[in-house]
Residue, then its C-alpha position, 0 to 999 in steps of 0.5 A: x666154831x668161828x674160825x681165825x684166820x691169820x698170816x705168818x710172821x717173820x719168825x715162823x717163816x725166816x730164822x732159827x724159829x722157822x716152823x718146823x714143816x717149812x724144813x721139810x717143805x719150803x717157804x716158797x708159795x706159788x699163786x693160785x691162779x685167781x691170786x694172780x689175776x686178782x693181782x699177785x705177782x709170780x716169778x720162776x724160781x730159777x736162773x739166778x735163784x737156783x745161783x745163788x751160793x749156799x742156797x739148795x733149791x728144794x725138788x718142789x720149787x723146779x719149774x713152778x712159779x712163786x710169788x712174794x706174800x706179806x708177812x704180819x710183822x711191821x717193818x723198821x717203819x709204820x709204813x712198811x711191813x715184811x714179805x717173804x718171797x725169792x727166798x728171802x724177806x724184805x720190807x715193802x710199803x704197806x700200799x704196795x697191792x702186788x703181793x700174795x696173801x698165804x691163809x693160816x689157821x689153826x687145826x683145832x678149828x677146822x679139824x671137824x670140817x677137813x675132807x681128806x688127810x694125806x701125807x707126802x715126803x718131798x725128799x726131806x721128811x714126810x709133810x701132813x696136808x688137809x684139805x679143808x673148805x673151798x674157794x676160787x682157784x683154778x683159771x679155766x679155758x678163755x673159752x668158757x665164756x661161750x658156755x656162760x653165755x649158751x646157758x649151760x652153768x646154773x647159779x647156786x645162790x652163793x657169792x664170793x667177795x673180791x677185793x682189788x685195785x681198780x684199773x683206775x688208780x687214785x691216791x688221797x694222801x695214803x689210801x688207796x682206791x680198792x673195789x669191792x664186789x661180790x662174784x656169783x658162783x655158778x655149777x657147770x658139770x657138777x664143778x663149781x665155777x665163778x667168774x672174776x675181773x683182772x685186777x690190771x686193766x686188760x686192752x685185749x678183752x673185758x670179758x670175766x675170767x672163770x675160775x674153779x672153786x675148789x678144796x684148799x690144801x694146807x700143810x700142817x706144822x704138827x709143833x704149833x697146830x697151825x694150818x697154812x695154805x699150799x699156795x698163796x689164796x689172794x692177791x692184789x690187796x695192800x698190807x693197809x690202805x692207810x699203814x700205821x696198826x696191823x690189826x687195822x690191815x686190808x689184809x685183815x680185814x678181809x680174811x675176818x669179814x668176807x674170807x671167813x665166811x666164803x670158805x667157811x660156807x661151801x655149799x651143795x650145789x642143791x642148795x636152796x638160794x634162800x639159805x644165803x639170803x641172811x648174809x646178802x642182806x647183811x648191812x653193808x656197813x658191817x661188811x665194808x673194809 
Protein backbone atom coordinates (compact mmCIF):
# COMPACT_ATOMS: atom_id res chain seq x y z
CA UNK A 1 0.00 0.00 0.00
CA UNK A 2 1.96 3.38 -0.97
CA UNK A 3 2.05 5.21 2.19
CA UNK A 4 1.50 9.29 2.65
CA UNK A 5 3.77 10.76 4.69
CA UNK A 6 2.84 14.41 6.11
CA UNK A 7 3.62 16.94 8.66
CA UNK A 8 1.32 18.25 11.62
CA UNK A 9 -0.43 21.51 11.00
CA UNK A 10 -0.92 24.42 13.82
CA UNK A 11 -4.35 23.00 14.87
CA UNK A 12 -3.11 19.56 15.60
CA UNK A 13 -0.28 20.69 17.50
CA UNK A 14 -1.45 24.03 19.20
CA UNK A 15 -4.90 24.97 20.49
CA UNK A 16 -8.24 23.73 21.35
CA UNK A 17 -8.14 21.47 18.24
CA UNK A 18 -4.73 19.93 19.74
CA UNK A 19 -4.78 15.87 19.14
CA UNK A 20 -5.94 14.61 21.70
CA UNK A 21 -2.61 12.15 22.43
CA UNK A 22 -0.32 15.38 22.52
CA UNK A 23 -2.77 16.04 26.21
CA UNK A 24 -1.14 12.81 27.58
CA UNK A 25 1.98 12.96 25.82
CA UNK A 26 3.40 16.42 24.93
CA UNK A 27 4.25 18.62 21.79
CA UNK A 28 7.70 18.67 22.31
CA UNK A 29 10.06 16.29 20.02
CA UNK A 30 13.52 15.81 20.63
CA UNK A 31 16.27 15.25 17.46
CA UNK A 32 17.41 12.07 16.50
CA UNK A 33 20.88 12.05 16.56
CA UNK A 34 21.21 12.04 12.64
CA UNK A 35 18.40 14.95 12.53
CA UNK A 36 20.82 16.95 14.60
CA UNK A 37 24.01 16.15 12.52
CA UNK A 38 22.02 16.35 9.17
CA UNK A 39 21.17 19.96 10.92
CA UNK A 40 18.40 20.25 13.69
CA UNK A 41 18.90 22.61 16.11
CA UNK A 42 18.50 20.94 19.98
CA UNK A 43 18.11 23.03 23.11
CA UNK A 44 17.52 21.69 26.97
CA UNK A 45 13.99 22.29 28.00
CA UNK A 46 14.97 23.90 31.28
CA UNK A 47 15.98 27.27 32.94
CA UNK A 48 13.62 29.71 31.64
CA UNK A 49 11.15 26.96 29.85
CA UNK A 50 10.69 25.23 33.24
CA UNK A 51 9.74 29.49 34.47
CA UNK A 52 7.71 30.46 32.65
CA UNK A 53 4.36 31.08 34.74
CA UNK A 54 1.29 28.80 34.26
CA UNK A 55 3.46 26.34 32.25
CA UNK A 56 3.52 22.76 33.77
CA UNK A 57 6.46 20.81 32.37
CA UNK A 58 5.72 17.41 31.46
CA UNK A 59 7.98 14.26 33.67
CA UNK A 60 9.28 13.18 29.96
CA UNK A 61 10.51 16.63 28.97
CA UNK A 62 13.24 16.61 32.04
CA UNK A 63 16.67 16.46 30.93
CA UNK A 64 16.30 15.67 27.38
CA UNK A 65 16.87 18.17 24.55
CA UNK A 66 14.11 19.31 21.71
CA UNK A 67 14.23 20.93 18.72
CA UNK A 68 11.84 23.38 16.72
CA UNK A 69 9.97 21.25 13.95
CA UNK A 70 7.90 22.93 10.85
CA UNK A 71 4.76 22.93 10.83
CA UNK A 72 2.37 22.54 7.53
CA UNK A 73 0.71 25.58 7.87
CA UNK A 74 1.77 28.88 5.99
CA UNK A 75 2.46 31.70 7.82
CA UNK A 76 1.03 35.62 7.88
CA UNK A 77 3.22 35.72 4.44
CA UNK A 78 4.09 33.19 1.56
CA UNK A 79 7.59 33.23 2.93
CA UNK A 80 7.06 32.26 6.21
CA UNK A 81 5.45 29.02 7.63
CA UNK A 82 5.00 27.90 11.15
CA UNK A 83 7.12 25.81 13.77
CA UNK A 84 6.49 24.27 16.87
CA UNK A 85 9.21 24.21 19.50
CA UNK A 86 10.24 25.79 23.24
CA UNK A 87 6.56 25.24 23.99
CA UNK A 88 5.14 27.47 21.87
CA UNK A 89 4.61 28.14 17.74
CA UNK A 90 6.12 30.89 15.94
CA UNK A 91 6.53 31.80 12.44
CA UNK A 92 9.86 31.44 10.63
CA UNK A 93 11.18 32.08 6.76
CA UNK A 94 10.74 29.14 4.72
CA UNK A 95 14.59 29.17 4.03
CA UNK A 96 15.64 28.85 7.39
CA UNK A 97 17.21 24.76 7.40
CA UNK A 98 17.82 24.48 11.26
CA UNK A 99 14.60 23.03 12.13
CA UNK A 100 13.70 19.37 12.53
CA UNK A 101 11.24 17.53 10.68
CA UNK A 102 8.30 15.33 12.70
CA UNK A 103 7.25 12.29 10.22
CA UNK A 104 3.20 11.45 10.23
CA UNK A 105 1.29 8.95 8.75
CA UNK A 106 -1.80 7.11 8.93
CA UNK A 107 -2.25 3.73 10.94
CA UNK A 108 -4.17 2.15 8.30
CA UNK A 109 -1.48 2.36 6.21
CA UNK A 110 1.39 1.05 7.97
CA UNK A 111 -0.93 -1.24 10.07
CA UNK A 112 0.10 -4.62 8.24
CA UNK A 113 3.80 -3.70 8.45
CA UNK A 114 4.03 -2.52 12.41
CA UNK A 115 6.66 -4.66 14.61
CA UNK A 116 5.55 -4.19 17.77
CA UNK A 117 2.66 -2.36 20.09
CA UNK A 118 2.96 -1.30 23.45
CA UNK A 119 1.55 1.16 25.86
CA UNK A 120 2.87 3.76 28.38
CA UNK A 121 1.23 6.39 30.81
CA UNK A 122 3.78 8.93 31.27
CA UNK A 123 1.47 10.62 34.31
CA UNK A 124 -1.42 11.71 32.11
CA UNK A 125 -3.00 8.67 30.53
CA UNK A 126 -1.89 5.77 28.75
CA UNK A 127 -0.04 6.48 25.26
CA UNK A 128 -0.17 3.66 22.02
CA UNK A 129 3.28 3.65 20.53
CA UNK A 130 4.17 1.43 17.16
CA UNK A 131 6.74 0.63 16.00
CA UNK A 132 6.78 0.69 12.25
CA UNK A 133 9.80 0.71 9.57
CA UNK A 134 13.72 1.92 9.96
CA UNK A 135 15.95 4.40 9.55
CA UNK A 136 19.15 6.24 10.74
CA UNK A 137 19.08 7.47 14.14
CA UNK A 138 21.45 6.75 16.71
CA UNK A 139 25.01 8.26 16.35
CA UNK A 140 27.78 5.59 17.27
CA UNK A 141 31.11 6.13 18.95
CA UNK A 142 33.70 8.74 16.99
CA UNK A 143 35.69 5.58 17.00
CA UNK A 144 33.95 3.23 14.73
CA UNK A 145 35.51 4.71 11.78
CA UNK A 146 38.45 2.37 12.50
CA UNK A 147 35.99 -0.69 12.43
CA UNK A 148 35.09 0.87 8.84
CA UNK A 149 38.41 1.09 7.65
CA UNK A 150 39.50 -2.75 9.28
CA UNK A 151 36.77 -4.31 7.16
CA UNK A 152 34.75 -5.45 9.93
CA UNK A 153 31.17 -3.93 8.27
CA UNK A 154 29.85 -5.46 5.00
CA UNK A 155 27.53 -3.49 2.39
CA UNK A 156 23.99 -4.69 2.36
CA UNK A 157 23.32 -3.13 -1.13
CA UNK A 158 20.65 -0.58 0.19
CA UNK A 159 21.17 3.29 0.39
CA UNK A 160 19.65 5.87 2.32
CA UNK A 161 19.02 9.32 0.65
CA UNK A 162 20.29 12.56 2.47
CA UNK A 163 19.24 15.78 2.02
CA UNK A 164 21.14 19.03 3.56
CA UNK A 165 22.80 22.20 3.23
CA UNK A 166 26.44 22.22 2.05
CA UNK A 167 29.00 23.54 3.99
CA UNK A 168 29.14 26.07 1.22
CA UNK A 169 26.15 28.34 1.52
CA UNK A 170 24.86 30.10 -1.76
CA UNK A 171 22.21 32.19 -2.48
CA UNK A 172 20.61 32.84 -6.16
CA UNK A 173 17.55 35.27 -5.40
CA UNK A 174 15.60 32.67 -2.97
CA UNK A 175 17.17 29.41 -3.15
CA UNK A 176 19.27 27.75 -1.62
CA UNK A 177 21.96 25.38 -2.47
CA UNK A 178 21.27 21.86 -0.88
CA UNK A 179 23.21 18.63 -1.60
CA UNK A 180 21.83 15.54 -2.43
CA UNK A 181 23.68 12.21 -1.77
CA UNK A 182 22.74 8.60 -1.23
CA UNK A 183 24.56 6.99 1.80
CA UNK A 184 25.23 3.33 1.80
CA UNK A 185 24.17 0.93 4.64
CA UNK A 186 26.28 -1.54 5.77
CA UNK A 187 25.54 -4.58 8.82
CA UNK A 188 28.19 -4.59 11.52
CA UNK A 189 27.37 -7.37 14.33
CA UNK A 190 23.84 -8.13 12.92
CA UNK A 191 23.17 -4.02 13.34
CA UNK A 192 22.62 -1.86 10.57
CA UNK A 193 24.87 1.17 10.49
CA UNK A 194 25.31 3.75 7.70
CA UNK A 195 27.85 6.56 7.57
CA UNK A 196 26.65 10.40 7.00
CA UNK A 197 28.36 14.10 6.97
CA UNK A 198 27.74 17.01 9.20
CA UNK A 199 25.72 19.26 7.83
CA UNK A 200 27.86 22.33 9.21
CA UNK A 201 31.36 22.31 7.87
CA UNK A 202 33.31 20.22 10.85
CA UNK A 203 37.41 21.89 11.30
CA UNK A 204 38.14 19.46 13.72
CA UNK A 205 37.66 16.07 11.61
CA UNK A 206 36.24 15.16 7.79
CA UNK A 207 35.58 11.75 8.56
CA UNK A 208 31.79 10.38 8.27
CA UNK A 209 29.67 10.05 11.21
CA UNK A 210 28.12 6.43 11.55
CA UNK A 211 24.81 6.07 12.88
CA UNK A 212 22.46 3.26 13.62
CA UNK A 213 19.38 2.44 11.56
CA UNK A 214 17.00 1.52 13.55
CA UNK A 215 12.80 0.92 14.50
CA UNK A 216 10.95 4.34 14.34
CA UNK A 217 8.55 4.97 17.21
CA UNK A 218 5.40 6.42 16.78
CA UNK A 219 2.77 7.60 19.16
CA UNK A 220 -1.02 7.19 18.05
CA UNK A 221 -3.87 9.69 18.15
CA UNK A 222 -6.58 6.93 18.25
CA UNK A 223 -9.41 10.15 17.21
CA UNK A 224 -7.83 10.69 14.02
CA UNK A 225 -5.73 7.43 12.98
CA UNK A 226 -2.70 9.17 12.40
CA UNK A 227 0.89 8.10 13.41
CA UNK A 228 3.65 10.64 14.54
CA UNK A 229 7.00 9.89 14.92
CA UNK A 230 8.45 10.06 18.77
CA UNK A 231 11.06 12.11 17.82
CA UNK A 232 12.15 14.48 15.06
CA UNK A 233 13.46 12.06 11.89
CA UNK A 234 15.21 14.96 9.64
CA UNK A 235 17.04 17.79 10.11
CA UNK A 236 18.54 20.39 8.06
CA UNK A 237 15.94 20.78 5.20
CA UNK A 238 14.06 24.20 4.27
CA UNK A 239 10.04 24.29 4.59
CA UNK A 240 10.76 25.38 0.52
CA UNK A 241 13.91 26.49 -1.47
CA UNK A 242 12.04 29.14 -3.25
CA UNK A 243 8.67 29.49 -0.54
CA UNK A 244 5.60 30.43 -1.98
CA UNK A 245 3.11 26.88 -2.19
CA UNK A 246 3.53 24.17 0.40
CA UNK A 247 2.67 21.38 -1.93
CA UNK A 248 5.97 22.45 -3.61
CA UNK A 249 8.16 22.25 0.17
CA UNK A 250 11.68 20.67 0.25
CA UNK A 251 10.11 19.02 3.09
CA UNK A 252 7.64 17.43 0.96
CA UNK A 253 9.22 16.64 -1.61
CA UNK A 254 11.56 14.69 0.50
CA UNK A 255 9.33 12.61 2.38
CA UNK A 256 7.48 11.62 -1.24
CA UNK A 257 10.37 10.70 -3.06
CA UNK A 258 13.33 9.37 -0.99
CA UNK A 259 11.66 9.00 2.74
CA UNK A 260 8.84 6.84 1.41
CA UNK A 261 11.03 4.67 -0.14
CA UNK A 262 13.89 4.25 2.40
CA UNK A 263 11.64 3.44 5.40
CA UNK A 264 9.34 1.67 3.46
CA UNK A 265 11.90 -1.00 2.21
CA UNK A 266 13.77 -2.33 5.39
CA UNK A 267 15.64 -5.10 4.15
CA UNK A 268 17.46 -8.29 5.68
CA UNK A 269 20.59 -8.00 6.06
CA UNK A 270 20.85 -11.16 3.56
CA UNK A 271 19.57 -9.51 1.04
CA UNK A 272 20.51 -9.82 -2.40
CA UNK A 273 22.12 -6.29 -3.86
CA UNK A 274 20.20 -6.93 -7.20
CA UNK A 275 16.95 -6.72 -5.37
CA UNK A 276 17.57 -2.78 -5.19
CA UNK A 277 19.24 -2.42 -8.40
CA UNK A 278 15.25 -0.82 -9.93
CA UNK A 279 15.61 2.13 -7.62
CA UNK A 280 19.35 2.87 -8.20
CA UNK A 281 18.85 2.89 -11.79
CA UNK A 282 15.78 5.27 -11.21
CA UNK A 283 16.33 8.26 -13.69
CA UNK A 284 17.45 11.00 -11.77
CA UNK A 285 14.99 13.40 -12.84
CA UNK A 286 12.18 11.45 -11.27
CA UNK A 287 14.34 11.27 -7.95
CA UNK A 288 15.57 14.95 -7.79
CA UNK A 289 13.95 17.74 -5.52
Amino acid sequence: MKKHFTQLTLDQVYGPKKLDVFKRFGTEAAPTDFAEIRGAESYPLKGMYFAEAGTEIDPIFLNKKFCDYWLDTKGKNDHKCFTYGKLSVEEEFVAEFTNGVRVVVPYDEIKDEIISTRTVDYGKGPVTIVTFGEYPQEELPRDFYKTYESGEVKPIGKTVGVWGITCERFYDGDEIKFEKTESPVYEYNGQKVMPTKRAVFDTLSSRSVWVRVSPVEWILDEETGLCISKDCLLGGLPMSRIGLYLNKSTVQKFLDNVFAYDIDNSMDLDMMVEDVEDYTSVDENEKSL
